[in-house]
N, C-alpha and C positions, 0 to 999 in steps of 0.2 A: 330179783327176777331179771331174767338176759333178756335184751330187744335185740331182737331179730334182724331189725334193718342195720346197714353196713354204717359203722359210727366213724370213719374216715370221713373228715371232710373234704380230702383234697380232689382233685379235679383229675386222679385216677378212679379214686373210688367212685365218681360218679359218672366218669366213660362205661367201666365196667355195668356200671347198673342200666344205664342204657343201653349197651352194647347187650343185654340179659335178657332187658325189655323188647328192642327189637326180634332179640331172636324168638321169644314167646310167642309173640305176635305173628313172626313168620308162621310158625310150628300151628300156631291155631285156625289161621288162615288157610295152610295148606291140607289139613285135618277138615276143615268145613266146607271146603270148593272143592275138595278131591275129585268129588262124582262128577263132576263138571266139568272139571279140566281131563280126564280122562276122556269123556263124548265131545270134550272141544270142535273137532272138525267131521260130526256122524253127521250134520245135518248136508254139509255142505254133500259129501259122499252119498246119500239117498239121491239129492239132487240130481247131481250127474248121472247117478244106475236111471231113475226115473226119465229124462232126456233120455238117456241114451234108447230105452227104451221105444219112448216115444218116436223117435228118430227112424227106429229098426220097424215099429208098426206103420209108419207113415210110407216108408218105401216099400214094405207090403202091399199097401193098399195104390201105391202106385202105380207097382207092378199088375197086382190084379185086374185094375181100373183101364191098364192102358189098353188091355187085349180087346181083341175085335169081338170075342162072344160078347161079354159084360159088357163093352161100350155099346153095342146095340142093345139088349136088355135093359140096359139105363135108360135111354133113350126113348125108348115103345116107352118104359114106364113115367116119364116126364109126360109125354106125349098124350099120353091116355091120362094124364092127371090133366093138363091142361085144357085138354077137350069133354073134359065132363063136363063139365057146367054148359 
C-alpha cells in the first residue's frame, strides 16, 4: 500500500509542504470571506450618500425657514402655543 504523504525527509520536502499548506489556507480563506471582502467599503459609501443627503435636506429647510412668509407663520405659531395656557 502507497502513503500518500511525501517520504522525503529533507528540509525541501518539507518547505514544499508548507509552502502547499499555506497556499490551501490562502484559497480557503479567500473562498469563505469572499462575500465580505467584496462589501468591504458598502457600509462606509451608504454613509456618505446618507450625509450627503442629510446635508442637501438641511439646507432646504434653511432655505425655506429663512423667508419672511414661514418665519412669520412660525412665529404666530410659537406664539399662540405659548399663550394658551
Amino acid at each position: 500500500m502507497s502513503d500518500h504523504r511525501d517520504v522525503r525527509p529533507d528540509r525541501t520536502a518539507r518547505r514544499v509542504r508548507a509552502r502547499r499548506h499555506r497556499s490551501n489556507e490562502r484559497v480557503i480563506r479567500h473562498c469563505r470571506d469572499g462575500a465580505a471582502d467584496r462589501e468591504a467599503g458598502m457600509a462606509t459609501a451608504e454613509y456618505a450618500i446618507a450625509t450627503l443627503a442629510a446635508v442637501g435636506f438641511a439646507a432646504l429647510l434653511v432655505a425655506v425657514l429663512s423667508s419672511g412668509e414661514i418665519k412669520g407663520l412660525l412665529m404666530s405659531l410659537i406664539t399662540s402655543a405659548l399663550n394658551f395656557g
